[in-house]
C-alpha positions as CSV (number, residue, x, y, z in Angstrom):
1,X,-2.9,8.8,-14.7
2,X,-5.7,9.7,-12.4
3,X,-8.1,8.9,-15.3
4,X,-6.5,5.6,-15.7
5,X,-6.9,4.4,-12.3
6,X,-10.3,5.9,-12.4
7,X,-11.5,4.3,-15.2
8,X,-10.7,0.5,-13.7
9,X,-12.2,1.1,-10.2
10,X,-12.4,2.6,-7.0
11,X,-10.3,-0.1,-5.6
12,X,-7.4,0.8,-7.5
13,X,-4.6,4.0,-6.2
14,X,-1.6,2.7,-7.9
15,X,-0.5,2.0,-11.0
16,X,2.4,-0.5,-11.3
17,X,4.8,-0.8,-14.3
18,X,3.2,2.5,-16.1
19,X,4.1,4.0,-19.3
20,X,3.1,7.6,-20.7
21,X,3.1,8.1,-24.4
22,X,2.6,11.6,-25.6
23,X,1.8,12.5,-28.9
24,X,1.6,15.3,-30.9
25,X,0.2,16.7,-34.4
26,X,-0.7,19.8,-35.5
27,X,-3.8,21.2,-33.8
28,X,-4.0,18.0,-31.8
29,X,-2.1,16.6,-29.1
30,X,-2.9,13.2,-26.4
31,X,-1.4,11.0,-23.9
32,X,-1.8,7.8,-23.5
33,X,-1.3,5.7,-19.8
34,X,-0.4,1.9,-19.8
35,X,0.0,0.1,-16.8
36,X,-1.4,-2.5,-14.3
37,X,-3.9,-0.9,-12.0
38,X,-3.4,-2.5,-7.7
39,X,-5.2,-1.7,-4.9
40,X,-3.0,-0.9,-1.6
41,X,-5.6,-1.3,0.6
42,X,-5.7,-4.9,-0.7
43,X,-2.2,-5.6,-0.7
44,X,-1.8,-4.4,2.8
45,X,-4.9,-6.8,3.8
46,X,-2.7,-9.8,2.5
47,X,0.9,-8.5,3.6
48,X,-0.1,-6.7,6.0
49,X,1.3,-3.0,6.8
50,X,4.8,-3.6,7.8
51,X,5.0,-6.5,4.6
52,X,3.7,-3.7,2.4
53,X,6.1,-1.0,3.7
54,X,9.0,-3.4,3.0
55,X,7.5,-4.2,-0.5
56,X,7.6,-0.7,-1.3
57,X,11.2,-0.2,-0.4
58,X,12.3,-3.1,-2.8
59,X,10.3,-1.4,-5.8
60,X,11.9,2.0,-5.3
61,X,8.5,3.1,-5.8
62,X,8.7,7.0,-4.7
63,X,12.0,8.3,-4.4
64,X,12.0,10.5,-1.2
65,X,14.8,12.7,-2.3
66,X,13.3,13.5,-6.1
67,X,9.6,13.5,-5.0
68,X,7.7,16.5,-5.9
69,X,4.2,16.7,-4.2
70,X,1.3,18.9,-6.1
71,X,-1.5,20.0,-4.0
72,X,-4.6,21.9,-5.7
């Protein structure tokens, strides 16, 4: 997903609506990441950060109790 987001800009950190597709032959194997690309740091600009936070909560976005943070 990082690759996605990367590939459309630096303005973008989220992607909204996403699907991942893996595949799988033998000797080969891919994934493939659909989704629309958005820039938080441009929705907060228009909503502003208490309009973005309640945003959030209405797309169920991260779920706080299923979350699983990875950190290299």
């Amino acid at each position: 997903m990082d690759e996605a987001l990367e590939a459309v800009g630096p303005d973008h950190d989220m992607l909204v609506d996403g699907v991942v597709r893996y595949t799988s032959y033998p000797f080969v194997s891919g994934v493939t990441v659909e989704g629309t690309a958005a820039g938080t740091r441009a929705m907060k600009a228009r909503m502003g950060e208490a309009g973005f936070q309640e945003w959030l909560k209405g797309q169920d976005v991260l779920r706080e109790e299923t979350a699983v943070v990875i950190k290299e």
